[in-house]
C-alpha positions as CSV (number, residue, x, y, z in Angstrom):
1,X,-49.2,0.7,9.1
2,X,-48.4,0.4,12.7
3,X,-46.3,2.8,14.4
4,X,-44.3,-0.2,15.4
5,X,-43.4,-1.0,11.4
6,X,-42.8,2.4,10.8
7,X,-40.8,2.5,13.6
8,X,-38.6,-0.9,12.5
9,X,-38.2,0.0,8.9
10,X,-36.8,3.4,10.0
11,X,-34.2,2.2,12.0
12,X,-33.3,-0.5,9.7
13,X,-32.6,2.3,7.1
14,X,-30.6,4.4,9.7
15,X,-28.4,1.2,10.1
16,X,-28.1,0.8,5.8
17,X,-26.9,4.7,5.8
18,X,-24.7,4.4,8.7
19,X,-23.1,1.9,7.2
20,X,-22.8,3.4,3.6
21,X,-21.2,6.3,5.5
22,X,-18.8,4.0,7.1
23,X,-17.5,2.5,4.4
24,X,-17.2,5.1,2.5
25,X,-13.3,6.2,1.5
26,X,-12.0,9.4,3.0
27,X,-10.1,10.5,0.0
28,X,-8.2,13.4,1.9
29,X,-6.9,10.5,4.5
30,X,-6.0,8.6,1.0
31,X,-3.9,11.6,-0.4
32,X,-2.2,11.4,4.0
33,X,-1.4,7.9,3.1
34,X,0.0,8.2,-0.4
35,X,2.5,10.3,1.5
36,X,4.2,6.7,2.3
37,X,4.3,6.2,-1.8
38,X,5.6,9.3,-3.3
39,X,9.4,8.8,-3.0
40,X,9.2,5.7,-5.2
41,X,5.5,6.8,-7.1
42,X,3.3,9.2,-8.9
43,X,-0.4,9.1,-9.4
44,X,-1.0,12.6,-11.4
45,X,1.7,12.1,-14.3
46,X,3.2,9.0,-16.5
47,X,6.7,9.7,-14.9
48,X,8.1,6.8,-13.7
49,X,10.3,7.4,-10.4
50,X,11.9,4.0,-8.6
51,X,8.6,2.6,-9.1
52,X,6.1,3.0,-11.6
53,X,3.5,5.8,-12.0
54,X,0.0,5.0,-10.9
55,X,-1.6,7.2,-13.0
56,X,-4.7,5.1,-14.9
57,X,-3.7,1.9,-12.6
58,X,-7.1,0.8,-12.8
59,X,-7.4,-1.8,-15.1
60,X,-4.3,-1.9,-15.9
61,X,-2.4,-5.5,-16.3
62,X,0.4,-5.9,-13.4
63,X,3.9,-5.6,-14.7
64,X,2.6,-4.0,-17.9
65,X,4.1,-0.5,-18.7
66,X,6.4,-0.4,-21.3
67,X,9.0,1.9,-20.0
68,X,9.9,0.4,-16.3
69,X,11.5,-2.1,-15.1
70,X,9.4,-4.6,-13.4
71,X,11.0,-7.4,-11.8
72,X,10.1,-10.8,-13.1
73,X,7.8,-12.0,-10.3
74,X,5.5,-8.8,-11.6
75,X,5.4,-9.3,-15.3
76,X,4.5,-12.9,-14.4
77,X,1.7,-12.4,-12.5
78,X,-0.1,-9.6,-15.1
79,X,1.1,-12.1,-17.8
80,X,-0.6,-14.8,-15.7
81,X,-3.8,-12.2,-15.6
82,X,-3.3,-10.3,-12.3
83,X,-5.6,-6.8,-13.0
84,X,-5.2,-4.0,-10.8
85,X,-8.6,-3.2,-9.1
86,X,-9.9,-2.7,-5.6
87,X,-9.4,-6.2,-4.4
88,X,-6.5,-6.8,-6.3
89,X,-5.2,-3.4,-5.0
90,X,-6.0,-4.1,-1.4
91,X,-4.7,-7.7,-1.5
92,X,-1.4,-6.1,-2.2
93,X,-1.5,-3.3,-0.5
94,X,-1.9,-4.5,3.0
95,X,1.5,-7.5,2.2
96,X,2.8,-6.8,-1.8
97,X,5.4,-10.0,-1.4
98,X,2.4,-11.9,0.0
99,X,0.5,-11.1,-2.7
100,X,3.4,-11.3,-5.7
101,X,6.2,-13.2,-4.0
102,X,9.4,-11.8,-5.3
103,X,8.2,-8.5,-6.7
104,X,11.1,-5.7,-5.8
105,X,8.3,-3.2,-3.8
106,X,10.0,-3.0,-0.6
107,X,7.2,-2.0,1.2
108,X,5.9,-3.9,3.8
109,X,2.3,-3.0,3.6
110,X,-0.9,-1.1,4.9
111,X,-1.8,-2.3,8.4
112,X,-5.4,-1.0,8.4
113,X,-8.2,-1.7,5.8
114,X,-9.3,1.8,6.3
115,X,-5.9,3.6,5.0
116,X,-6.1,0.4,2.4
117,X,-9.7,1.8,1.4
118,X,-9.0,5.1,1.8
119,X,-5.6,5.2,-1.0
120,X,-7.6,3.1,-3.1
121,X,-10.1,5.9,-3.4
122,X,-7.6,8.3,-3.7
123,X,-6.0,6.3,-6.4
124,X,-9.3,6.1,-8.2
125,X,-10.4,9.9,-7.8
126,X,-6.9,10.6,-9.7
127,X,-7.4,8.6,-12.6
């Protein structure tokens, strides 16, 4: 091979690592973030608090634990086949009344898709 080739297929790895690496969540910065959730959420026990637990969210129908309250807009939308998973999860993270008009969540949303990535993957890592 020439050391032109070499020298290509090198830096196109570098670039495929770089951006594996960049993408990649930063769970701590997740667990920061989930900060925002805790007074109304859990993620390491089925206790419900003013919103429901997100313990084993993945996968999970929307509106679909038995014991809370979700408001009708929710149980409508898992009845309608809304799944919680990482697009799912990031659609409504970043506007929750965009994504299920009229749910009761009064958050407003995530602002960046990194701290929308990075809860994710803190969600997911406490299954």
């Amino acid at each position: 091979m020439k050391k032109r080739s070499i020298l290509s297929i090198c830096s196109i790895a570098s670039l495929f690592v770089m951006a594996s690496a960049a993408s990649a969540e930063d769970i701590e910065n997740g667990r920061r973030v989930f900060r925002l959730c805790v007074a109304c959420h859990t993620v390491d026990s089925d206790r419900n608090g003013f919103g429901p637990h997100l313990k084993g969210v993945f996968g999970r129908a929307a509106g679909s634990l038995p014991d809370y309250r979700y408001s009708e807009a929710m149980k409508t939308a898992g009845a309608g086949g809304l799944v919680w998973d990482e697009a799912t999860l990031s659609e409504f993270l970043s506007s929750p009344k965009k994504k299920v008009p009229g749910t009761k969540m009064s958050f407003g949303g995530l602002w960046t898709t990194s701290e929308i990535s990075d809860l994710i993957g803190y969600l997911r890592a406490n299954p």
